[in-house]
PDB file of N, CA, C and O in Angstrom:
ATOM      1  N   UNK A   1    -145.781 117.448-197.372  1.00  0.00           N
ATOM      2  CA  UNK A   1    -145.706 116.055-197.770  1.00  0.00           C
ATOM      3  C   UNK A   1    -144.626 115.846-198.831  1.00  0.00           C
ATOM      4  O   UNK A   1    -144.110 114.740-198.995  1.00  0.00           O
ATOM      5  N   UNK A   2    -144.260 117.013-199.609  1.00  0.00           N
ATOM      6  CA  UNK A   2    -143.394 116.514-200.857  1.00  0.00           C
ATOM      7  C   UNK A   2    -141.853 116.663-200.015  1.00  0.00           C
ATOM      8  O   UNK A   2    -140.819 116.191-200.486  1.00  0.00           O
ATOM      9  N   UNK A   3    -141.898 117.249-198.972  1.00  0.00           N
ATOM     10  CA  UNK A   3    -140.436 117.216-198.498  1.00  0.00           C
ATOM     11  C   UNK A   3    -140.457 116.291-197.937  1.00  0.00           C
ATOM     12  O   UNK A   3    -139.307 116.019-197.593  1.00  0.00           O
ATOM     13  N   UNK A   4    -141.438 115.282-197.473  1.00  0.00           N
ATOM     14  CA  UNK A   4    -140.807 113.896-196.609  1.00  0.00           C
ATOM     15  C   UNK A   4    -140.771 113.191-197.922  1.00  0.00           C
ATOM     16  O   UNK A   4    -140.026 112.222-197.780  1.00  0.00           O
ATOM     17  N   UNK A   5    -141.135 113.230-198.862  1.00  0.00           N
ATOM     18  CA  UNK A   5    -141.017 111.958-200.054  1.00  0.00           C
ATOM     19  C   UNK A   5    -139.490 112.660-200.245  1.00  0.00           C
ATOM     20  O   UNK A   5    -138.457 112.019-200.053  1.00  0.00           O
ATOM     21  N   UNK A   6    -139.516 114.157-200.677  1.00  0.00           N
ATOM     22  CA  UNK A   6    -137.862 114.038-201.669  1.00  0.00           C
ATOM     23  C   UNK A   6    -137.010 113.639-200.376  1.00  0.00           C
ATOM     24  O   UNK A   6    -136.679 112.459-200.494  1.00  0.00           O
ATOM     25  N   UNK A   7    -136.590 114.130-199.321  1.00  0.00           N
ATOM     26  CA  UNK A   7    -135.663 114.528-198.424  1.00  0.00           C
ATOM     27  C   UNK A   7    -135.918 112.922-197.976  1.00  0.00           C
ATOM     28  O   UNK A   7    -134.995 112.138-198.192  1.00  0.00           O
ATOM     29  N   UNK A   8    -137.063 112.462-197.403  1.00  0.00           N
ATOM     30  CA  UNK A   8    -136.806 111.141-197.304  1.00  0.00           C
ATOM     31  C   UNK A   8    -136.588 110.227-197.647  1.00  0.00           C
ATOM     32  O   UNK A   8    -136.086 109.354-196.939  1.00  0.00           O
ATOM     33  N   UNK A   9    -136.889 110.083-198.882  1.00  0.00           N
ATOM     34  CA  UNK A   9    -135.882 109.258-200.130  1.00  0.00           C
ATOM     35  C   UNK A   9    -134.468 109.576-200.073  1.00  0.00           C
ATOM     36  O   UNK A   9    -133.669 108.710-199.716  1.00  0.00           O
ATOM     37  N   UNK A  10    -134.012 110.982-200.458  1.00  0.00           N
ATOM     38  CA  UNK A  10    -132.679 111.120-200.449  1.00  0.00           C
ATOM     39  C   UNK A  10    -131.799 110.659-198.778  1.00  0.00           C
ATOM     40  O   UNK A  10    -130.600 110.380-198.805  1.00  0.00           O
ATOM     41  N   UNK A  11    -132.499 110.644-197.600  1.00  0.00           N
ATOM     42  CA  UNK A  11    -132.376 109.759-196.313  1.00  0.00           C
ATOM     43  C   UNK A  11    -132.043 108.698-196.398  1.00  0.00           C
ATOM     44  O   UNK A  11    -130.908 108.299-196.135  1.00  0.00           O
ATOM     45  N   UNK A  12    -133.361 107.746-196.943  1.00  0.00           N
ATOM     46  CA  UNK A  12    -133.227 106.615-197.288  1.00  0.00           C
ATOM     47  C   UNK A  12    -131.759 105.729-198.434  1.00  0.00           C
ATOM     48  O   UNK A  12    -131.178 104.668-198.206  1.00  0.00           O
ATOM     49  N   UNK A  13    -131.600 106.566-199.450  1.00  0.00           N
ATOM     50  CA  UNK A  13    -130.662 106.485-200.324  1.00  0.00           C
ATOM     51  C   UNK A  13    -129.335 106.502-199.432  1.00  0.00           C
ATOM     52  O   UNK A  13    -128.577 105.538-199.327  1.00  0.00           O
ATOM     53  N   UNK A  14    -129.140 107.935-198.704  1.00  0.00           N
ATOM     54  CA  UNK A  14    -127.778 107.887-198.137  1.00  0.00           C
ATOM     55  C   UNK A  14    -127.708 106.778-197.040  1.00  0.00           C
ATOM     56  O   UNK A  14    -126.573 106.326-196.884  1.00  0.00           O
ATOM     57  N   UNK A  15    -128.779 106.194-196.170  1.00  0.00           N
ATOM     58  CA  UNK A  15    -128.263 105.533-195.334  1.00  0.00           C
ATOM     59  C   UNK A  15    -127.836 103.814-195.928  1.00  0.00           C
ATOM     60  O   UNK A  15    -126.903 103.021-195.798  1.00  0.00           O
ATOM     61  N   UNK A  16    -128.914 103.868-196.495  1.00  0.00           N
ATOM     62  CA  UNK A  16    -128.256 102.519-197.952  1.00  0.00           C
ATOM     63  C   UNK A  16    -126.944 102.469-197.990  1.00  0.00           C
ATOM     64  O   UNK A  16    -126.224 101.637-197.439  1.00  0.00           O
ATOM     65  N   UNK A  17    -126.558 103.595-198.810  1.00  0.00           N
ATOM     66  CA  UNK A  17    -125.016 103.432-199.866  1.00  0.00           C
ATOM     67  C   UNK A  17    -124.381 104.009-198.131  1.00  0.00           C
ATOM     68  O   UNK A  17    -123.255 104.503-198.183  1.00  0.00           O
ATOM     69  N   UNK A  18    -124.819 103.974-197.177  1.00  0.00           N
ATOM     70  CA  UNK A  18    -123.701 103.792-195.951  1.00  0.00           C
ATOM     71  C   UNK A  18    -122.927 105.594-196.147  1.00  0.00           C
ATOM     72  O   UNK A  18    -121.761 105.980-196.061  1.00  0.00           O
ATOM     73  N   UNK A  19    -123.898 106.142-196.360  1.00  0.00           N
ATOM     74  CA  UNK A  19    -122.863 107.800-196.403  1.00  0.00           C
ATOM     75  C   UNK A  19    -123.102 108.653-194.908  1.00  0.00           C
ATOM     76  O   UNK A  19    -122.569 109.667-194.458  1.00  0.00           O
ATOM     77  N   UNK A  20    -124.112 107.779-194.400  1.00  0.00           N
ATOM     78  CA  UNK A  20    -123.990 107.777-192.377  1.00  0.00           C
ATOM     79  C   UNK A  20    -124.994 106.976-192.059  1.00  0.00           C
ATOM     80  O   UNK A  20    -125.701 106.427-192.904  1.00  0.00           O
ATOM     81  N   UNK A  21    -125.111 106.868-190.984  1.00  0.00           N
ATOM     82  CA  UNK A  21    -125.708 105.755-190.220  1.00  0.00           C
ATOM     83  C   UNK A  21    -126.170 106.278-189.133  1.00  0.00           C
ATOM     84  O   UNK A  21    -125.694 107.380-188.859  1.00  0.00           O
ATOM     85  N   UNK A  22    -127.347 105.631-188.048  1.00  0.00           N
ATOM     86  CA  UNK A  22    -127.633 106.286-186.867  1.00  0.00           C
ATOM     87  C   UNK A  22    -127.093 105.404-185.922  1.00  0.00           C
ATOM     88  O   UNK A  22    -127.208 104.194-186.115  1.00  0.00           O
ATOM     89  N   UNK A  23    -126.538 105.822-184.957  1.00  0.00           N
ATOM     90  CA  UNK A  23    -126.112 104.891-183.581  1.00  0.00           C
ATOM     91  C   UNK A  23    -127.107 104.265-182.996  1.00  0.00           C
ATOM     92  O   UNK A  23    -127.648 105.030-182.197  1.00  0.00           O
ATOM     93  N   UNK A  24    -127.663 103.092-183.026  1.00  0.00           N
ATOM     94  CA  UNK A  24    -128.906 102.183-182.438  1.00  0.00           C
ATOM     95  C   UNK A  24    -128.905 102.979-180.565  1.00  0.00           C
ATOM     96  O   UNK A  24    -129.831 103.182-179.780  1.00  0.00           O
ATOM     97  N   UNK A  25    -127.547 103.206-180.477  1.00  0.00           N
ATOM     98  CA  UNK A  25    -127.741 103.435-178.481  1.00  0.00           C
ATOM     99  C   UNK A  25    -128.270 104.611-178.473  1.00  0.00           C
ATOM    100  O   UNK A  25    -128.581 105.003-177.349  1.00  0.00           O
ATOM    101  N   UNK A  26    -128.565 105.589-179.670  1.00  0.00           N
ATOM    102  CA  UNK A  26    -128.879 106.769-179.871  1.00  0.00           C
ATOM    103  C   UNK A  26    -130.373 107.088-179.811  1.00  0.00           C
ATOM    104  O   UNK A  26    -131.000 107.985-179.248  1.00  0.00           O
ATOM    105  N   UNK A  27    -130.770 105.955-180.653  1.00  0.00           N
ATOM    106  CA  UNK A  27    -132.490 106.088-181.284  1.00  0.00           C
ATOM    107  C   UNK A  27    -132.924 105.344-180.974  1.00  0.00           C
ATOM    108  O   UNK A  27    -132.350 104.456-180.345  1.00  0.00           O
ATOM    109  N   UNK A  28    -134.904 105.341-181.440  1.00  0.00           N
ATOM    110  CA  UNK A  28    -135.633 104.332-181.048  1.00  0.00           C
ATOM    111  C   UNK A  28    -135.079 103.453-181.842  1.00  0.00           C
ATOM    112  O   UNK A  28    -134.142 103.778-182.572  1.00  0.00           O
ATOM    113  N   UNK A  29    -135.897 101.418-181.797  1.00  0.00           N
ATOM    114  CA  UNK A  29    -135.285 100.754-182.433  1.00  0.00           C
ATOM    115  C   UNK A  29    -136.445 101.039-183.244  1.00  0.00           C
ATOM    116  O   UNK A  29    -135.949 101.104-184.369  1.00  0.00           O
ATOM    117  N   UNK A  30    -137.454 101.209-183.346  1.00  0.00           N
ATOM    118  CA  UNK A  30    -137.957 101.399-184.953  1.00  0.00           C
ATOM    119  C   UNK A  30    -138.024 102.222-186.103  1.00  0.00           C
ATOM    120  O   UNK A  30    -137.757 103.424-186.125  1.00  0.00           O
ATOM    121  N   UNK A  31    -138.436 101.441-187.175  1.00  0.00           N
ATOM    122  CA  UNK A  31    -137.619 102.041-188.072  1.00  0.00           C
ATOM    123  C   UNK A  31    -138.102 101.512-189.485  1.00  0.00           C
ATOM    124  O   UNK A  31    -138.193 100.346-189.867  1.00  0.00           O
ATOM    125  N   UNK A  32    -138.368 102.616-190.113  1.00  0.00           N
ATOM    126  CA  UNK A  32    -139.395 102.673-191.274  1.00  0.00           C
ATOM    127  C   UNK A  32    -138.316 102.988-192.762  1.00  0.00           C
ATOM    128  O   UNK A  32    -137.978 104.148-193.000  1.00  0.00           O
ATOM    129  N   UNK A  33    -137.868 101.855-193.651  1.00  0.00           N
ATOM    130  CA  UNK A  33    -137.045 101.937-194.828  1.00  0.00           C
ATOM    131  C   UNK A  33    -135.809 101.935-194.652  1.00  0.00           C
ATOM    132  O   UNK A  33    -134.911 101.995-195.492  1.00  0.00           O
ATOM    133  N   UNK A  34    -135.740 101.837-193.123  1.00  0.00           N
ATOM    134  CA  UNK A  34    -134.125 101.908-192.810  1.00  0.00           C
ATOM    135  C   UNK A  34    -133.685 102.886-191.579  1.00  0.00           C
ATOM    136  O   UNK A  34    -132.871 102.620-190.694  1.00  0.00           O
ATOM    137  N   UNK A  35    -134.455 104.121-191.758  1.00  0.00           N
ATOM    138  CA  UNK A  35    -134.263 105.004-191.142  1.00  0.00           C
ATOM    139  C   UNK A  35    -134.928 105.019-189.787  1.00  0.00           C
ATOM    140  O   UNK A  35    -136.073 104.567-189.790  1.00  0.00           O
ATOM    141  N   UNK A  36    -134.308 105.577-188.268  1.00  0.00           N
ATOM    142  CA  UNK A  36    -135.353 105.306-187.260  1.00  0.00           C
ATOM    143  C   UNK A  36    -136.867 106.457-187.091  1.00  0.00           C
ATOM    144  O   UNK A  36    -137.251 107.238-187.962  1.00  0.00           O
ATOM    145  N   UNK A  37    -137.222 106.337-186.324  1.00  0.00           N
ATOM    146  CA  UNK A  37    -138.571 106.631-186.468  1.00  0.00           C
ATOM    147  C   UNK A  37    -138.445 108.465-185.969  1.00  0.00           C
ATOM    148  O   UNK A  37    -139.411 109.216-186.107  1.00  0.00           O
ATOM    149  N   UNK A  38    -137.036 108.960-185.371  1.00  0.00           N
ATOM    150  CA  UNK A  38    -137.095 109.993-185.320  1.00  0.00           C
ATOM    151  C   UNK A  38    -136.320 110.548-186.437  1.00  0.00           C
ATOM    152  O   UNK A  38    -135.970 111.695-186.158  1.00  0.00           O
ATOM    153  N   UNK A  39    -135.939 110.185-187.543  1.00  0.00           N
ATOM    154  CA  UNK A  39    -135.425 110.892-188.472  1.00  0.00           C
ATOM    155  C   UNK A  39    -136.513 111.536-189.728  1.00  0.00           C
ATOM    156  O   UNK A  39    -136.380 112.534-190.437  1.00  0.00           O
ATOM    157  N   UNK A  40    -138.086 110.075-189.630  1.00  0.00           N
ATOM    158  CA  UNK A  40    -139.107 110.737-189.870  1.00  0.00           C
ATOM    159  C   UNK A  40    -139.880 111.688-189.370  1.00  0.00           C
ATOM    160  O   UNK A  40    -140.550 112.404-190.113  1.00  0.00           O
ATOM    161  N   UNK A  41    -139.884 111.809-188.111  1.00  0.00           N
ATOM    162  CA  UNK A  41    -140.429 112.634-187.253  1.00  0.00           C
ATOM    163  C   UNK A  41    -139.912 114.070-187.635  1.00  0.00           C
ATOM    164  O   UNK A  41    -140.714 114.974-187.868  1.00  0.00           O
ATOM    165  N   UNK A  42    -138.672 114.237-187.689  1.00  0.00           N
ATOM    166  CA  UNK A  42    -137.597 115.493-187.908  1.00  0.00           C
ATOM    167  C   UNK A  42    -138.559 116.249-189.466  1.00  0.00           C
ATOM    168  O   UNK A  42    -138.516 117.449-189.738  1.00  0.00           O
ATOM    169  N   UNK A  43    -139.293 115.278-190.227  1.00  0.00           N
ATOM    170  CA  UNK A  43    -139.282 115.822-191.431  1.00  0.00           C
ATOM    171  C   UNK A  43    -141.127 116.393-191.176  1.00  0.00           C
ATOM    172  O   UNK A  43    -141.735 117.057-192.016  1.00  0.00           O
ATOM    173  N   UNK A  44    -141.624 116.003-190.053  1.00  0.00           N
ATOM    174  CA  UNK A  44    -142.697 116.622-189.549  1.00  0.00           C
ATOM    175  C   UNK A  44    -142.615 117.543-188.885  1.00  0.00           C
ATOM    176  O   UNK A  44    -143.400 118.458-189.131  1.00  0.00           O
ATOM    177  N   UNK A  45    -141.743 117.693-187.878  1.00  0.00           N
ATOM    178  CA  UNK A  45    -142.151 118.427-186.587  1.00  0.00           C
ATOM    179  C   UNK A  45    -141.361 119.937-187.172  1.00  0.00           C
ATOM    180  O   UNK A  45    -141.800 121.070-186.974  1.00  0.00           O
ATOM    181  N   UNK A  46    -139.959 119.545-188.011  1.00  0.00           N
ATOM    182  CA  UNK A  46    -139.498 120.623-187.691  1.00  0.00           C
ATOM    183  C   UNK A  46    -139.849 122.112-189.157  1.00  0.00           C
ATOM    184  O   UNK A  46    -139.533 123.298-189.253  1.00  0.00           O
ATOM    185  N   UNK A  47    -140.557 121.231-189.934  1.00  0.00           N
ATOM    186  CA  UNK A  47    -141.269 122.347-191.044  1.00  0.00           C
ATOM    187  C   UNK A  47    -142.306 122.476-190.512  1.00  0.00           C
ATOM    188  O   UNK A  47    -142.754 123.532-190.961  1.00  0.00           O
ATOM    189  N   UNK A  48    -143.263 121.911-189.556  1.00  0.00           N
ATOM    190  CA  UNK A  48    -144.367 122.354-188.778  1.00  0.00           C
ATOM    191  C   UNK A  48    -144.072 123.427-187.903  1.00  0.00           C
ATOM    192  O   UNK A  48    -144.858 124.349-188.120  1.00  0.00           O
ATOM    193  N   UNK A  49    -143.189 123.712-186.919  1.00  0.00           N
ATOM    194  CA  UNK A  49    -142.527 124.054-186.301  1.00  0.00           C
ATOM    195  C   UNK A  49    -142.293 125.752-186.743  1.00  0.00           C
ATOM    196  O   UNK A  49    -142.602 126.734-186.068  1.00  0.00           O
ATOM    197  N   UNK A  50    -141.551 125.711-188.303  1.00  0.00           N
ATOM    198  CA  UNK A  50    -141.504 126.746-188.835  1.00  0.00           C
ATOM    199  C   UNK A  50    -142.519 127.752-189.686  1.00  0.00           C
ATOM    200  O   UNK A  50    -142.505 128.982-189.638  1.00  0.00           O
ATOM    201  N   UNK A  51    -143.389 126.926-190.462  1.00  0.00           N
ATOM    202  CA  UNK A  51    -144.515 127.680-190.569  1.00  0.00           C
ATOM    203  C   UNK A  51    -145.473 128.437-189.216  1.00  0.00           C
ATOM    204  O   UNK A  51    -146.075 129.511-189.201  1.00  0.00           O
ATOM    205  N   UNK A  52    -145.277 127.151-187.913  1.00  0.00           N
ATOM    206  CA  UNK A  52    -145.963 127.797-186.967  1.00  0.00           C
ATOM    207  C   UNK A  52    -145.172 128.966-186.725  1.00  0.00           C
ATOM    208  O   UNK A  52    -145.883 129.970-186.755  1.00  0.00           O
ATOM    209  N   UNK A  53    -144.041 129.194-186.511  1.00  0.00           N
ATOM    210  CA  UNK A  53    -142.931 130.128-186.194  1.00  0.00           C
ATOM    211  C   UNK A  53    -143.573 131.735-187.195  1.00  0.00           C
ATOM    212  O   UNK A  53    -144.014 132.850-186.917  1.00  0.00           O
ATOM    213  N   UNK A  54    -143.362 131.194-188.018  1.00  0.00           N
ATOM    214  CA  UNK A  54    -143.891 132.338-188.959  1.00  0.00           C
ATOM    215  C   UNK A  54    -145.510 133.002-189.075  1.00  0.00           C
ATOM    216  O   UNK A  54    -145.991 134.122-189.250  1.00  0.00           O
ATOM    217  N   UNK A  55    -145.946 131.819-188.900  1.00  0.00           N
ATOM    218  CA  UNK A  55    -147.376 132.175-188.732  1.00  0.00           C
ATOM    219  C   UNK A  55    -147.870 133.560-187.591  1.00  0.00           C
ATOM    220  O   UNK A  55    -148.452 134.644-187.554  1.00  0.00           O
ATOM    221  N   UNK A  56    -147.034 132.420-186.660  1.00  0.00           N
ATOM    222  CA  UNK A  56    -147.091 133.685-184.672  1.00  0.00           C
ATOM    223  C   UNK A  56    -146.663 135.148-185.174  1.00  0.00           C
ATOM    224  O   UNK A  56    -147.242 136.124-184.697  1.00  0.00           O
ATOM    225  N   UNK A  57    -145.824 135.279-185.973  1.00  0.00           N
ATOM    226  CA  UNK A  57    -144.928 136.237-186.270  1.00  0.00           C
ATOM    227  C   UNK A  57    -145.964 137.396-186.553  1.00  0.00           C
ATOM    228  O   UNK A  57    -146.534 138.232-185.852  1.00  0.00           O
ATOM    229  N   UNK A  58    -145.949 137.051-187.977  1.00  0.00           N
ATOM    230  CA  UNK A  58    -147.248 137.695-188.547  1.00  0.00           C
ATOM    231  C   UNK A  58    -148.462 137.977-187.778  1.00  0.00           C
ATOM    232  O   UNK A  58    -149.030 139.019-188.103  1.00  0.00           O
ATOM    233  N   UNK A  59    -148.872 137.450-187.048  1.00  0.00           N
ATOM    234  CA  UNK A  59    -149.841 137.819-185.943  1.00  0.00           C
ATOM    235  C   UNK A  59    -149.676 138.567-185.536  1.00  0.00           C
ATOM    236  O   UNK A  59    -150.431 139.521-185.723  1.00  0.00           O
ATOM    237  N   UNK A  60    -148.351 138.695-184.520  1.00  0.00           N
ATOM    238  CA  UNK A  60    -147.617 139.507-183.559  1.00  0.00           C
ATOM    239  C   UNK A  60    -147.508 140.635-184.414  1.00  0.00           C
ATOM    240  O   UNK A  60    -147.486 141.575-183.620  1.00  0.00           O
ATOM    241  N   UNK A  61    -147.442 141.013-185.346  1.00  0.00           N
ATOM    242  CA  UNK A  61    -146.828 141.811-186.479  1.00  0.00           C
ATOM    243  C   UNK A  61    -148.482 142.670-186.418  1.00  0.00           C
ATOM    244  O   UNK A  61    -148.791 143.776-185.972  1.00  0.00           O
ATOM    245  N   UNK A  62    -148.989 141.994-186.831  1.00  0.00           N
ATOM    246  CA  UNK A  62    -150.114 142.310-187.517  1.00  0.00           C
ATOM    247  C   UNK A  62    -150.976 143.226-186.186  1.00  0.00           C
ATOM    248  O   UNK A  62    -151.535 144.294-186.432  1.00  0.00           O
ATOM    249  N   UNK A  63    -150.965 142.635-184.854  1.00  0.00           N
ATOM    250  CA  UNK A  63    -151.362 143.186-183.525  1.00  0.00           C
ATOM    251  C   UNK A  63    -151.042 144.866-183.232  1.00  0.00           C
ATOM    252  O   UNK A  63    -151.747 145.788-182.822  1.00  0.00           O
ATOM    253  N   UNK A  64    -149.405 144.744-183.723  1.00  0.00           N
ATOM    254  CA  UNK A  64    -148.714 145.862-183.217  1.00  0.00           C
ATOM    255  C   UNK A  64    -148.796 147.161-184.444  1.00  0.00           C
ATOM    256  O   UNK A  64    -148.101 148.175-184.379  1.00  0.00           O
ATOM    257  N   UNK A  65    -150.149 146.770-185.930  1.00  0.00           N
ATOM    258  CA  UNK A  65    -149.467 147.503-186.795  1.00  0.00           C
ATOM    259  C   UNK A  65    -151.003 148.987-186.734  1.00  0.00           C
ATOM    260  O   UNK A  65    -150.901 150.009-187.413  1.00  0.00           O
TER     261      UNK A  65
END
Protein backbone atom coordinates (compact mmCIF):
# COMPACT_ATOMS: atom_id res chain seq x y z
CA UNK A 1 0.00 0.00 0.00
CA UNK A 2 2.81 2.57 0.74
CA UNK A 3 4.16 2.08 -2.83
CA UNK A 4 0.83 3.01 -4.50
CA UNK A 5 0.58 6.23 -2.21
CA UNK A 6 4.51 7.25 -2.82
CA UNK A 7 4.94 6.02 -6.55
CA UNK A 8 1.40 7.09 -7.16
CA UNK A 9 1.61 10.43 -6.07
CA UNK A 10 4.93 10.86 -7.68
CA UNK A 11 2.58 9.47 -11.09
CA UNK A 12 0.17 11.74 -10.35
CA UNK A 13 2.68 14.80 -9.92
CA UNK A 14 4.55 13.91 -13.20
CA UNK A 15 1.52 13.60 -15.28
CA UNK A 16 0.31 17.15 -13.91
CA UNK A 17 3.55 19.16 -14.56
CA UNK A 18 3.12 17.22 -18.21
CA UNK A 19 6.69 15.21 -17.77
CA UNK A 20 4.53 12.34 -19.91
CA UNK A 21 1.27 11.63 -20.64
CA UNK A 22 -0.70 8.42 -21.67
CA UNK A 23 -2.06 8.12 -25.29
CA UNK A 24 -6.06 7.96 -24.69
CA UNK A 25 -5.95 5.34 -28.11
CA UNK A 26 -3.67 3.41 -25.78
CA UNK A 27 -5.72 3.03 -22.45
CA UNK A 28 -8.90 2.61 -20.79
CA UNK A 29 -10.79 5.97 -20.64
CA UNK A 30 -10.93 5.79 -16.91
CA UNK A 31 -9.11 7.35 -14.79
CA UNK A 32 -8.49 7.99 -11.18
CA UNK A 33 -6.35 11.65 -10.33
CA UNK A 34 -5.43 11.83 -13.76
CA UNK A 35 -3.88 8.73 -14.34
CA UNK A 36 -5.73 5.75 -16.35
CA UNK A 37 -6.92 2.92 -14.53
CA UNK A 38 -4.05 0.68 -15.78
CA UNK A 39 -1.26 2.71 -14.49
CA UNK A 40 -2.98 1.94 -11.03
CA UNK A 41 -3.34 -1.47 -11.70
CA UNK A 42 0.62 -1.69 -12.65
CA UNK A 43 1.19 -0.61 -8.93
CA UNK A 44 -0.90 -3.82 -7.85
CA UNK A 45 -0.37 -6.51 -10.04
CA UNK A 46 3.17 -6.10 -10.66
CA UNK A 47 4.65 -6.10 -6.77
CA UNK A 48 2.02 -8.86 -6.31
CA UNK A 49 3.40 -10.60 -9.04
CA UNK A 50 6.89 -10.43 -7.45
CA UNK A 51 6.47 -11.42 -4.02
CA UNK A 52 4.38 -14.28 -5.62
CA UNK A 53 7.55 -14.89 -7.82
CA UNK A 54 9.62 -15.18 -4.81
CA UNK A 55 7.41 -16.81 -2.66
CA UNK A 56 7.16 -20.07 -5.51
CA UNK A 57 10.86 -19.83 -5.39
CA UNK A 58 11.43 -20.53 -1.94
CA UNK A 59 9.05 -23.34 -2.05
CA UNK A 60 10.68 -24.83 -4.98
CA UNK A 61 13.89 -24.29 -3.02
CA UNK A 62 12.74 -25.52 0.03
CA UNK A 63 11.18 -29.03 -1.86
CA UNK A 64 14.54 -29.77 -3.41
CA UNK A 65 16.63 -29.11 -0.05
Amino acid sequence: MLILLVFGSWDVFAAWRGHWYFDSAGVFRVRLFGLPLEEWLFFIVIPFCCVFTWEALKFIRGKFR
